[in-house]
TORBA-149142 format. One record per residue (C-alpha): residue number from 1; residue in three letters; x, y, z. Coordinates in steps of 0.2 Angstrom, whole numbers, always signed. Layout:
SITE / NUM / ALA / X / Y / Z
...
//
This chain:
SITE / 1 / UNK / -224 / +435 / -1019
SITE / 2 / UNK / -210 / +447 / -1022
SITE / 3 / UNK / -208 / +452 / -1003
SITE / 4 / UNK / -210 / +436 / -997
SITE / 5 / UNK / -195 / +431 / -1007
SITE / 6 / UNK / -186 / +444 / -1004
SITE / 7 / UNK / -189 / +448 / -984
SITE / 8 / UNK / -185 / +434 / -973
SITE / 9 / UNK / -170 / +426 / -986
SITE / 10 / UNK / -163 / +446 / -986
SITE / 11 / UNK / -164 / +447 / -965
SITE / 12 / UNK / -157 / +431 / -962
SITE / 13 / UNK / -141 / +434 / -976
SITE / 14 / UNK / -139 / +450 / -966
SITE / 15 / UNK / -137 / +440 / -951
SITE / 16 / UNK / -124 / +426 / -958
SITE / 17 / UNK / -115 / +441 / -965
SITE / 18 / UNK / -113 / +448 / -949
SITE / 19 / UNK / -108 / +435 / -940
SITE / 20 / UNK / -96 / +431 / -957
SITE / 21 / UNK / -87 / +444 / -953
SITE / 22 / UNK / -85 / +441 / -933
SITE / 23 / UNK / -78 / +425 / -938
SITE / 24 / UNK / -65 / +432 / -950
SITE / 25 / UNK / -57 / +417 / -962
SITE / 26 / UNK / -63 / +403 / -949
SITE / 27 / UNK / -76 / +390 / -950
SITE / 28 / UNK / -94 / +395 / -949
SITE / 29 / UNK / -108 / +380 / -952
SITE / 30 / UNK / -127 / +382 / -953
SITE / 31 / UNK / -134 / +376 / -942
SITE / 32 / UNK / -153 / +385 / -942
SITE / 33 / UNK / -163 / +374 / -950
SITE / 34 / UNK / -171 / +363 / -936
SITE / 35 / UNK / -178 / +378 / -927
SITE / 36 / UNK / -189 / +382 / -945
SITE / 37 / UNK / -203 / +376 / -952
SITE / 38 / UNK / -194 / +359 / -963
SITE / 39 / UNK / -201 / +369 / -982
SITE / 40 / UNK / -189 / +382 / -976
SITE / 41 / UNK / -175 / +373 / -975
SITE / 42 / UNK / -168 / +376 / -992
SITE / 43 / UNK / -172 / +393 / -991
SITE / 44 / UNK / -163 / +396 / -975
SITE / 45 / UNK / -147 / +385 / -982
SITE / 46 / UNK / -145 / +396 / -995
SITE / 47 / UNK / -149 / +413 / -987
SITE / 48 / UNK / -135 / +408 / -975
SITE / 49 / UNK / -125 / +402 / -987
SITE / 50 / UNK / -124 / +417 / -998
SITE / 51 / UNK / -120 / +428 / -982
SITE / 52 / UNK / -104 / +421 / -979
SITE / 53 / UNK / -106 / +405 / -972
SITE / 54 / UNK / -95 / +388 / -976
SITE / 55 / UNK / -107 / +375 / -976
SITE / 56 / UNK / -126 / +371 / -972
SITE / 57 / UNK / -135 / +355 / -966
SITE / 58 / UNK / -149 / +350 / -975
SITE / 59 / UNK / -148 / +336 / -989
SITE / 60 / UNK / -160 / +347 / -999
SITE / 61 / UNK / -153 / +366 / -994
SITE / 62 / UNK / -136 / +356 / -1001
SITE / 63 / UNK / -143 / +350 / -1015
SITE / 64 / UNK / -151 / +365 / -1020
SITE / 65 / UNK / -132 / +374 / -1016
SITE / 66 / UNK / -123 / +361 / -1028
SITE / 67 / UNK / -114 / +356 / -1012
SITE / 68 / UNK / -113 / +341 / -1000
SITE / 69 / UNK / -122 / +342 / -982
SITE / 70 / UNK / -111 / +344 / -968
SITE / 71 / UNK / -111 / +342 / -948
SITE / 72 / UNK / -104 / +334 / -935
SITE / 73 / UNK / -112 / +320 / -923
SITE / 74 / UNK / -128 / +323 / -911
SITE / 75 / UNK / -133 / +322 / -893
SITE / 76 / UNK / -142 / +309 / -895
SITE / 77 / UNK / -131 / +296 / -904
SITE / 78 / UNK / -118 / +295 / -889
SITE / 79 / UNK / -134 / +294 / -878
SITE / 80 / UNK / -141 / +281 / -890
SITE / 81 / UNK / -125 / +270 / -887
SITE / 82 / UNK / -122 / +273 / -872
SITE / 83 / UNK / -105 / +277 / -870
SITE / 84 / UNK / -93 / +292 / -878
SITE / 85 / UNK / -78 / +282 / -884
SITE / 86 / UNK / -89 / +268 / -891
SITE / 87 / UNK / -100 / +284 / -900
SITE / 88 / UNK / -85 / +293 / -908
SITE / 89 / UNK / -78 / +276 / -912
SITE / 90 / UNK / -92 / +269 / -921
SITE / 91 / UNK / -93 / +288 / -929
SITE / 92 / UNK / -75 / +285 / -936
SITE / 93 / UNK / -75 / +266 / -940
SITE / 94 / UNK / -96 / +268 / -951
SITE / 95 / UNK / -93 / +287 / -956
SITE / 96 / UNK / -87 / +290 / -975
SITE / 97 / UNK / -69 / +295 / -976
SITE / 98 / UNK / -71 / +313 / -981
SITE / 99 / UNK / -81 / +315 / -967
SITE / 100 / UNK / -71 / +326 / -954
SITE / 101 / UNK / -70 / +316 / -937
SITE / 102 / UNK / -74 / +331 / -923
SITE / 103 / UNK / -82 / +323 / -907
SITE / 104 / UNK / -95 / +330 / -897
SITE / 105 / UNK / -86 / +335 / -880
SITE / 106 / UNK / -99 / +337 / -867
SITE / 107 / UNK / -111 / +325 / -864
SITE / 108 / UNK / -108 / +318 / -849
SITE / 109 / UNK / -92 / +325 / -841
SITE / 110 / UNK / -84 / +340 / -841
SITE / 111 / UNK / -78 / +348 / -856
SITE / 112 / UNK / -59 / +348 / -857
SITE / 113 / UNK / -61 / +328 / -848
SITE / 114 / UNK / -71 / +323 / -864
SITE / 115 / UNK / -59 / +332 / -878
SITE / 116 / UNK / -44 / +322 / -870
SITE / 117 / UNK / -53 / +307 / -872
SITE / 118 / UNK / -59 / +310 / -889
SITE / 119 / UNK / -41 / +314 / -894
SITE / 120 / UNK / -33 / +300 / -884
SITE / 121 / UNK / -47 / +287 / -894
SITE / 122 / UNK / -47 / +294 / -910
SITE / 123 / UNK / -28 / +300 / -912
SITE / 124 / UNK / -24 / +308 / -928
SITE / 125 / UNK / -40 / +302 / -936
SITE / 126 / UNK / -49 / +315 / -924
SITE / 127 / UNK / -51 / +333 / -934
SITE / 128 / UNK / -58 / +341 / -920
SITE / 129 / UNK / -69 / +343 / -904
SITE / 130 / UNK / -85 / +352 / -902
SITE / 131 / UNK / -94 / +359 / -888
SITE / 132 / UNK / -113 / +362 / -887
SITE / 133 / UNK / -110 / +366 / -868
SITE / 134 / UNK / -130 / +370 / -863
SITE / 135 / UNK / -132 / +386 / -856
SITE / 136 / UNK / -136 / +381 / -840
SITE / 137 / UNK / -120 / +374 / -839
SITE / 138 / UNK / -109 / +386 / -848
SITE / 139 / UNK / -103 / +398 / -835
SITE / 140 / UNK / -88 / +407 / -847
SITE / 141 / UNK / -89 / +399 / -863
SITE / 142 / UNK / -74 / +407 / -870
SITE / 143 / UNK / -66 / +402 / -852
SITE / 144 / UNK / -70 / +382 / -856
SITE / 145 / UNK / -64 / +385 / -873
SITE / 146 / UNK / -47 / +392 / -866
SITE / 147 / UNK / -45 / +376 / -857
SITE / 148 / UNK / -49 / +364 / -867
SITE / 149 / UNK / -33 / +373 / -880
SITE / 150 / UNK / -24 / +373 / -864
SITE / 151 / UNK / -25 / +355 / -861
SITE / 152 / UNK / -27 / +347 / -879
SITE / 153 / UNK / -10 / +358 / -884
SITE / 154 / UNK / -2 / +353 / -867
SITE / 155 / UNK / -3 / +333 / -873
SITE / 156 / UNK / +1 / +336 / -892
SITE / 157 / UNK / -15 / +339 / -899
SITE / 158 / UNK / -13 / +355 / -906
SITE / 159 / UNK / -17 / +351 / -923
SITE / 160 / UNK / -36 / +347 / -914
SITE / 161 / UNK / -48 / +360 / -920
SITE / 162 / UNK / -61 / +366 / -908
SITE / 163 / UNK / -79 / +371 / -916
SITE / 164 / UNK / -91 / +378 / -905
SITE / 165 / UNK / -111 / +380 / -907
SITE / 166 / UNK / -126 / +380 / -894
SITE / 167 / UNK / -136 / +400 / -897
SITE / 168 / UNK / -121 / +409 / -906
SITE / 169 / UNK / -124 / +427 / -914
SITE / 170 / UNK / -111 / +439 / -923
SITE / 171 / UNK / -107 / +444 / -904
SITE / 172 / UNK / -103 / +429 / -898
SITE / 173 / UNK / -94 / +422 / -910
SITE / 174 / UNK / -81 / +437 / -910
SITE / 175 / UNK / -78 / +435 / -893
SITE / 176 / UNK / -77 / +416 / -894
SITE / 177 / UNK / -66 / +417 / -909
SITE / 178 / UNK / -54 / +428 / -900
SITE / 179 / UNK / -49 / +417 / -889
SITE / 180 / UNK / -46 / +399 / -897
SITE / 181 / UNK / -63 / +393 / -907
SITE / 182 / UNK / -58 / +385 / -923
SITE / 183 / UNK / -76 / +384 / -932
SITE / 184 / UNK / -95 / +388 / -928
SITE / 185 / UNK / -111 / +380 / -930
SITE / 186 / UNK / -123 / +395 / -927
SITE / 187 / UNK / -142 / +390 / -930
SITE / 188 / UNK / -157 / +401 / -921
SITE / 189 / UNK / -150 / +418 / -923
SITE / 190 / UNK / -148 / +416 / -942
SITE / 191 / UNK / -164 / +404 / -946
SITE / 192 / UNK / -173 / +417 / -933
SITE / 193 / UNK / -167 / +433 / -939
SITE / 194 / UNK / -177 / +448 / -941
SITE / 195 / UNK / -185 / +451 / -958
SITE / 196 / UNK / -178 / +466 / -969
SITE / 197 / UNK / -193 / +477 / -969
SITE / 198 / UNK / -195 / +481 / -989
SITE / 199 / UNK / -208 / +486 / -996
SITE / 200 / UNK / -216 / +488 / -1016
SITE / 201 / UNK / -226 / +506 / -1020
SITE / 202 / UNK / -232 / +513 / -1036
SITE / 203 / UNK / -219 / +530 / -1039
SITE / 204 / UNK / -224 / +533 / -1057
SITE / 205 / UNK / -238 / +530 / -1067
SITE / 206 / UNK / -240 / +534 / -1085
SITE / 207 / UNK / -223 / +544 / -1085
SITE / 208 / UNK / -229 / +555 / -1070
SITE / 209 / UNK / -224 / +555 / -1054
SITE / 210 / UNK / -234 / +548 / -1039
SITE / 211 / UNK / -232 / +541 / -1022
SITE / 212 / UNK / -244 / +539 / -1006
SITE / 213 / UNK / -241 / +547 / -992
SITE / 214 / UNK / -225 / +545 / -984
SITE / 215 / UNK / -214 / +539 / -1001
SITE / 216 / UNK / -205 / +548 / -1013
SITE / 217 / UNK / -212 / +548 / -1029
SITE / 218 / UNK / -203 / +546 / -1048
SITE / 219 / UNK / -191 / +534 / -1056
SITE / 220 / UNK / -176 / +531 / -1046
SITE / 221 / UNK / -157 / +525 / -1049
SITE / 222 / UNK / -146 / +520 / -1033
SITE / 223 / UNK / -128 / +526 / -1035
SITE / 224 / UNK / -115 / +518 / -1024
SITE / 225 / UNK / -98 / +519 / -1021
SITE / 226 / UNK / -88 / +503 / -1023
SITE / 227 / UNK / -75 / +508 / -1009
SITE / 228 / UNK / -83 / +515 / -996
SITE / 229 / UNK / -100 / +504 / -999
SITE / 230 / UNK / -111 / +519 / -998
SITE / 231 / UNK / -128 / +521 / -1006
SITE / 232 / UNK / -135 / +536 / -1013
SITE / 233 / UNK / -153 / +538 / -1019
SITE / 234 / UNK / -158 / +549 / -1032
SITE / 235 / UNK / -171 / +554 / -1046
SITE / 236 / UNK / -167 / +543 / -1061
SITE / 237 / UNK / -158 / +555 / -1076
SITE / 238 / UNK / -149 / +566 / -1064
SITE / 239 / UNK / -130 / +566 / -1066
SITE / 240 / UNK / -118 / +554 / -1055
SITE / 241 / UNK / -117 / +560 / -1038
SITE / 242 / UNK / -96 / +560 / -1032
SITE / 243 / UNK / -96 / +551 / -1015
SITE / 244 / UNK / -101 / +560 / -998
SITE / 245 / UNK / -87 / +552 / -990
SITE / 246 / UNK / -71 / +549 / -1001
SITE / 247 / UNK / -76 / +562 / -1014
SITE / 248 / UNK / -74 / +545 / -1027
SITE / 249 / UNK / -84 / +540 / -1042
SITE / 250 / UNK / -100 / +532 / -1039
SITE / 251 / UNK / -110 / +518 / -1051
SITE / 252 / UNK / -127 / +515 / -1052
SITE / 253 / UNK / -133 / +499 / -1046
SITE / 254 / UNK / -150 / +495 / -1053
SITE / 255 / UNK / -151 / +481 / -1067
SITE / 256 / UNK / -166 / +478 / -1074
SITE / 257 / UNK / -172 / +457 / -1072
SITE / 258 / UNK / -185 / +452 / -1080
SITE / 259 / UNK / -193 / +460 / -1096
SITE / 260 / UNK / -212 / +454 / -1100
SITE / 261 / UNK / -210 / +441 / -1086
SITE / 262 / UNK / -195 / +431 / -1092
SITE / 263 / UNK / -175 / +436 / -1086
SITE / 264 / UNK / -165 / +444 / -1097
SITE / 265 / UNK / -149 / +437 / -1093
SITE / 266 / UNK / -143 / +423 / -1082
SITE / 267 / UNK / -145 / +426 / -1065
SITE / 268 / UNK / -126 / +425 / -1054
SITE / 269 / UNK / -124 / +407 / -1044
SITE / 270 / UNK / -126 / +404 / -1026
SITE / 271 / UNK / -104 / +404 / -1026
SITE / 272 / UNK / -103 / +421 / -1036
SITE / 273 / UNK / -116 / +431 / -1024
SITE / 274 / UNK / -105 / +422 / -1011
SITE / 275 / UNK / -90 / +428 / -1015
SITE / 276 / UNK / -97 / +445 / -1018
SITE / 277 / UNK / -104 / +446 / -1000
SITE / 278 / UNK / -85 / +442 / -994
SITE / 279 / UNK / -76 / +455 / -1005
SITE / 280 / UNK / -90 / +469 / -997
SITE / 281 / UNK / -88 / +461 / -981
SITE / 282 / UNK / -67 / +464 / -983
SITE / 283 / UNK / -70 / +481 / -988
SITE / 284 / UNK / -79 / +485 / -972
SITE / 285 / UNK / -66 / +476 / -960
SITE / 286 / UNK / -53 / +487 / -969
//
Protein backbone atom coordinates (compact mmCIF):
# COMPACT_ATOMS: atom_id res chain seq x y z
CA UNK A 1 0.00 0.00 0.00
CA UNK A 2 2.97 2.17 0.71
CA UNK A 3 4.03 2.34 -3.12
CA UNK A 4 0.73 3.03 -4.31
CA UNK A 5 0.50 5.91 -2.03
CA UNK A 6 3.58 7.08 -2.63
CA UNK A 7 4.10 6.53 -6.66
CA UNK A 8 1.51 8.02 -8.78
CA UNK A 9 0.85 11.33 -6.01
CA UNK A 10 5.01 11.62 -6.13
CA UNK A 11 5.09 11.61 -10.31
CA UNK A 12 2.30 13.81 -10.80
CA UNK A 13 3.83 16.45 -7.94
CA UNK A 14 6.92 16.24 -10.00
CA UNK A 15 5.12 17.20 -12.87
CA UNK A 16 2.96 20.36 -11.33
CA UNK A 17 6.42 21.21 -9.89
CA UNK A 18 7.77 21.46 -13.27
CA UNK A 19 5.39 23.21 -14.84
CA UNK A 20 5.39 25.65 -11.46
CA UNK A 21 8.30 26.72 -12.22
CA UNK A 22 7.81 27.40 -16.08
CA UNK A 23 4.97 29.49 -15.04
CA UNK A 24 7.04 31.51 -12.49
CA UNK A 25 4.55 33.71 -10.03
CA UNK A 26 1.62 33.38 -12.57
CA UNK A 27 -1.52 31.52 -12.32
CA UNK A 28 -1.56 27.82 -12.81
CA UNK A 29 -5.12 25.91 -12.14
CA UNK A 30 -5.71 22.16 -12.06
CA UNK A 31 -7.32 21.05 -14.29
CA UNK A 32 -6.35 17.01 -14.58
CA UNK A 33 -9.03 15.50 -12.89
CA UNK A 34 -11.65 14.71 -15.67
CA UNK A 35 -9.00 12.63 -17.61
CA UNK A 36 -8.82 10.11 -14.10
CA UNK A 37 -10.71 7.67 -12.79
CA UNK A 38 -13.52 10.27 -10.49
CA UNK A 39 -11.89 8.18 -6.90
CA UNK A 40 -8.75 9.81 -8.04
CA UNK A 41 -9.73 12.99 -7.97
CA UNK A 42 -8.75 14.13 -4.59
CA UNK A 43 -5.61 12.54 -4.98
CA UNK A 44 -4.71 14.15 -8.00
CA UNK A 45 -5.93 17.83 -6.54
CA UNK A 46 -3.82 17.50 -3.96
CA UNK A 47 -0.67 16.02 -5.72
CA UNK A 48 -0.99 19.02 -7.87
CA UNK A 49 -1.63 21.19 -5.52
CA UNK A 50 1.32 20.60 -3.25
CA UNK A 51 3.59 20.82 -6.52
CA UNK A 52 3.08 24.32 -6.99
CA UNK A 53 -0.17 24.85 -8.23
CA UNK A 54 -2.86 27.82 -7.28
CA UNK A 55 -5.88 25.98 -7.43
CA UNK A 56 -7.77 22.67 -8.24
CA UNK A 57 -11.30 21.83 -9.43
CA UNK A 58 -12.96 19.19 -7.80
CA UNK A 59 -15.52 19.97 -4.76
CA UNK A 60 -13.97 16.98 -2.91
CA UNK A 61 -10.02 17.59 -4.09
CA UNK A 62 -10.93 21.24 -2.44
CA UNK A 63 -12.46 19.96 0.29
CA UNK A 64 -9.88 17.57 1.22
CA UNK A 65 -7.36 20.95 0.48
CA UNK A 66 -9.24 23.17 3.02
CA UNK A 67 -9.94 25.40 -0.10
CA UNK A 68 -12.83 26.39 -2.48
CA UNK A 69 -12.97 24.81 -6.10
CA UNK A 70 -12.13 26.95 -8.82
CA UNK A 71 -12.70 27.24 -12.71
CA UNK A 72 -13.88 28.97 -15.29
CA UNK A 73 -17.07 28.31 -17.71
CA UNK A 74 -17.22 25.18 -20.22
CA UNK A 75 -17.79 24.50 -23.92
CA UNK A 76 -20.73 23.34 -23.36
CA UNK A 77 -22.74 25.97 -21.50
CA UNK A 78 -22.28 28.74 -24.36
CA UNK A 79 -23.22 25.82 -26.76
CA UNK A 80 -26.23 24.93 -24.24
CA UNK A 81 -27.39 28.61 -24.72
CA UNK A 82 -26.83 29.10 -27.76
CA UNK A 83 -25.16 32.28 -28.01
CA UNK A 84 -21.71 33.85 -26.31
CA UNK A 85 -22.76 37.12 -25.09
CA UNK A 86 -26.07 35.62 -23.56
CA UNK A 87 -23.52 32.73 -21.93
CA UNK A 88 -21.03 34.99 -20.40
CA UNK A 89 -23.94 37.15 -19.31
CA UNK A 90 -25.90 34.73 -17.72
CA UNK A 91 -22.26 33.46 -16.19
CA UNK A 92 -21.94 37.10 -14.57
CA UNK A 93 -25.52 37.96 -13.74
CA UNK A 94 -26.17 33.70 -11.64
CA UNK A 95 -22.38 33.43 -10.70
CA UNK A 96 -21.35 34.30 -6.97
CA UNK A 97 -19.56 37.49 -6.69
CA UNK A 98 -16.20 36.14 -5.77
CA UNK A 99 -16.23 34.09 -8.61
CA UNK A 100 -13.62 35.67 -11.24
CA UNK A 101 -15.58 36.42 -14.48
CA UNK A 102 -13.09 35.07 -17.44
CA UNK A 103 -14.99 34.19 -20.59
CA UNK A 104 -14.27 31.30 -22.80
CA UNK A 105 -12.98 33.07 -26.09
CA UNK A 106 -13.23 30.36 -28.90
CA UNK A 107 -16.14 28.74 -29.51
CA UNK A 108 -17.46 29.87 -32.50
CA UNK A 109 -15.27 32.72 -33.84
CA UNK A 110 -12.01 33.53 -34.03
CA UNK A 111 -10.16 34.16 -31.03
CA UNK A 112 -9.17 37.76 -30.57
CA UNK A 113 -13.11 38.52 -32.34
CA UNK A 114 -14.61 36.72 -29.24
CA UNK A 115 -12.20 38.32 -26.43
CA UNK A 116 -13.32 41.78 -27.81
CA UNK A 117 -16.68 40.77 -27.36
CA UNK A 118 -16.45 39.44 -23.92
CA UNK A 119 -14.62 42.60 -22.99
CA UNK A 120 -17.11 44.86 -24.69
CA UNK A 121 -20.23 42.77 -22.81
CA UNK A 122 -18.90 42.39 -19.73
CA UNK A 123 -16.65 45.57 -19.06
CA UNK A 124 -14.99 45.96 -15.98
CA UNK A 125 -16.80 42.98 -14.37
CA UNK A 126 -14.75 40.84 -17.02
CA UNK A 127 -11.45 39.41 -15.06
CA UNK A 128 -10.23 37.68 -17.96
CA UNK A 129 -10.47 35.65 -21.30
CA UNK A 130 -9.48 32.17 -21.83
CA UNK A 131 -8.65 30.19 -24.68
CA UNK A 132 -9.07 26.40 -25.14
CA UNK A 133 -8.27 26.95 -28.89
CA UNK A 134 -8.41 22.92 -30.12
CA UNK A 135 -5.53 21.80 -31.49
CA UNK A 136 -6.72 21.29 -34.69
CA UNK A 137 -7.18 24.70 -34.77
CA UNK A 138 -4.36 26.21 -33.08
CA UNK A 139 -1.75 26.93 -35.71
CA UNK A 140 0.85 29.21 -33.08
CA UNK A 141 -0.83 29.41 -29.94
CA UNK A 142 1.54 31.84 -28.50
CA UNK A 143 0.88 33.83 -32.00
CA UNK A 144 -3.09 33.96 -31.06
CA UNK A 145 -2.24 34.69 -27.60
CA UNK A 146 -0.03 37.79 -28.92
CA UNK A 147 -3.02 38.98 -30.71
CA UNK A 148 -5.45 38.79 -28.56
CA UNK A 149 -2.99 41.36 -25.87
CA UNK A 150 -2.52 43.10 -29.00
CA UNK A 151 -6.14 43.89 -29.58
CA UNK A 152 -7.67 43.81 -26.00
CA UNK A 153 -4.78 46.47 -24.95
CA UNK A 154 -5.27 48.36 -28.22
CA UNK A 155 -9.23 49.15 -26.84
CA UNK A 156 -8.40 49.67 -23.05
CA UNK A 157 -8.56 46.32 -21.84
CA UNK A 158 -5.25 45.88 -20.46
CA UNK A 159 -6.14 45.20 -17.22
CA UNK A 160 -8.06 41.79 -19.08
CA UNK A 161 -6.07 38.72 -17.93
CA UNK A 162 -5.58 35.93 -20.45
CA UNK A 163 -5.59 32.34 -19.15
CA UNK A 164 -4.76 29.66 -21.41
CA UNK A 165 -5.40 25.73 -21.16
CA UNK A 166 -6.17 22.78 -23.93
CA UNK A 167 -2.74 19.96 -23.53
CA UNK A 168 -0.25 22.23 -21.70
CA UNK A 169 3.12 20.81 -20.17
CA UNK A 170 5.98 22.64 -18.37
CA UNK A 171 7.21 23.31 -22.00
CA UNK A 172 4.39 24.88 -23.19
CA UNK A 173 3.61 26.87 -20.62
CA UNK A 174 7.09 28.54 -20.62
CA UNK A 175 6.89 29.43 -24.05
CA UNK A 176 3.19 30.50 -23.69
CA UNK A 177 3.99 32.55 -20.65
CA UNK A 178 6.62 34.29 -22.38
CA UNK A 179 4.77 35.99 -24.60
CA UNK A 180 1.58 37.42 -22.79
CA UNK A 181 -0.50 34.28 -20.89
CA UNK A 182 -1.75 35.53 -17.59
CA UNK A 183 -2.72 32.01 -15.98
CA UNK A 184 -3.04 28.23 -16.97
CA UNK A 185 -5.40 25.48 -16.60
CA UNK A 186 -3.14 22.47 -17.35
CA UNK A 187 -4.96 18.85 -16.83
CA UNK A 188 -3.70 15.64 -18.86
CA UNK A 189 0.13 16.13 -18.57
CA UNK A 190 -0.27 16.39 -14.59
CA UNK A 191 -3.22 13.81 -14.03
CA UNK A 192 -1.23 11.49 -16.64
CA UNK A 193 2.23 11.97 -15.54
CA UNK A 194 4.59 9.14 -15.17
CA UNK A 195 4.69 7.37 -11.90
CA UNK A 196 8.08 7.88 -9.70
CA UNK A 197 9.38 4.45 -9.85
CA UNK A 198 10.15 3.56 -5.93
CA UNK A 199 10.59 0.71 -4.65
CA UNK A 200 10.61 -1.00 -0.80
CA UNK A 201 13.61 -3.84 -0.23
CA UNK A 202 14.77 -5.45 2.94
CA UNK A 203 18.62 -3.93 3.48
CA UNK A 204 19.02 -5.11 7.02
CA UNK A 205 17.87 -7.77 9.03
CA UNK A 206 18.40 -8.57 12.59
CA UNK A 207 21.24 -5.68 12.73
CA UNK A 208 23.09 -7.33 9.61
CA UNK A 209 23.15 -6.29 6.35
CA UNK A 210 21.35 -7.77 3.34
CA UNK A 211 19.94 -6.86 -0.05
CA UNK A 212 18.96 -8.78 -3.16
CA UNK A 213 20.62 -8.67 -6.09
CA UNK A 214 21.00 -5.31 -7.46
CA UNK A 215 20.60 -2.98 -4.07
CA UNK A 216 22.82 -1.78 -1.52
CA UNK A 217 22.45 -3.26 1.50
CA UNK A 218 22.60 -1.68 5.40
CA UNK A 219 20.80 1.15 7.13
CA UNK A 220 21.01 4.38 5.30
CA UNK A 221 20.88 8.33 5.97
CA UNK A 222 20.28 10.72 2.96
CA UNK A 223 22.41 13.91 3.45
CA UNK A 224 21.41 17.06 1.42
CA UNK A 225 22.46 20.31 1.01
CA UNK A 226 19.97 23.03 1.47
CA UNK A 227 21.54 25.37 -1.13
CA UNK A 228 22.38 23.46 -3.91
CA UNK A 229 19.54 20.79 -3.34
CA UNK A 230 21.74 17.87 -3.73
CA UNK A 231 21.44 14.44 -2.38
CA UNK A 232 24.02 12.32 -1.08
CA UNK A 233 23.40 8.65 -0.03
CA UNK A 234 25.42 7.02 2.44
CA UNK A 235 25.61 4.08 5.26
CA UNK A 236 23.79 5.33 8.33
CA UNK A 237 26.69 6.34 11.34
CA UNK A 238 29.21 7.58 8.81
CA UNK A 239 30.10 11.33 9.49
CA UNK A 240 28.29 14.27 7.31
CA UNK A 241 29.67 14.41 4.01
CA UNK A 242 30.52 18.55 2.85
CA UNK A 243 28.84 19.07 -0.33
CA UNK A 244 30.19 17.76 -3.88
CA UNK A 245 29.40 20.87 -5.39
CA UNK A 246 29.58 24.06 -2.92
CA UNK A 247 31.87 22.34 -0.47
CA UNK A 248 28.77 23.55 2.25
CA UNK A 249 27.36 21.72 5.05
CA UNK A 250 25.01 19.00 4.51
CA UNK A 251 21.75 17.75 6.76
CA UNK A 252 20.41 14.47 6.91
CA UNK A 253 16.88 14.24 5.70
CA UNK A 254 15.44 11.14 7.09
CA UNK A 255 12.62 11.46 9.91
CA UNK A 256 11.29 8.70 11.19
CA UNK A 257 7.00 8.51 10.96
CA UNK A 258 5.40 6.34 12.44
CA UNK A 259 6.56 4.10 15.55
CA UNK A 260 4.55 0.81 16.17
CA UNK A 261 2.04 1.83 13.41
CA UNK A 262 0.84 5.20 14.93
CA UNK A 263 2.82 8.85 13.72
CA UNK A 264 4.97 10.44 16.06
CA UNK A 265 4.42 13.86 15.35
CA UNK A 266 1.92 15.83 13.34
CA UNK A 267 2.29 15.50 9.97
CA UNK A 268 3.02 19.24 7.88
CA UNK A 269 -0.35 20.59 5.89
CA UNK A 270 -1.05 20.52 2.34
CA UNK A 271 -0.08 24.77 2.51
CA UNK A 272 3.40 23.93 4.43
CA UNK A 273 4.57 21.03 1.88
CA UNK A 274 3.31 23.83 -0.69
CA UNK A 275 5.35 26.34 0.27
CA UNK A 276 8.19 24.14 0.67
CA UNK A 277 8.08 22.94 -2.92
CA UNK A 278 8.18 26.75 -3.97
CA UNK A 279 11.21 27.73 -1.71
CA UNK A 280 13.19 24.53 -3.48
CA UNK A 281 11.56 25.37 -6.60
CA UNK A 282 13.39 29.32 -6.07
CA UNK A 283 16.52 27.87 -5.31
CA UNK A 284 16.66 26.00 -8.43
CA UNK A 285 15.55 29.08 -10.88
CA UNK A 286 18.44 31.07 -8.96
Amino acid sequence: PLLGLLCQASGIATMASRVRRAAGTKTVFSFGIRRAHPALAPMIDRACYIGGFDAVSSMLGAKLLGKNPTGTMPHSLIIAIGDQVRAWKSFDKYMPKDVPRIALVDTYCDEKTEAIMAAETLGKALYGVRLDTPSSRRGNFAEIVKEVRWELDSRGFKEVKIFVSGGLDDESVGLLSATGADGFGVGTSVSNAPSVDFAMDIVEKEGRSVAKRGKLGGKKEVWRCDRCLLDNVLLEGVPSPSCSNCGGKTRPLLVRLLESGRPTSPLPTSDKIREQVIDQLEKLTT
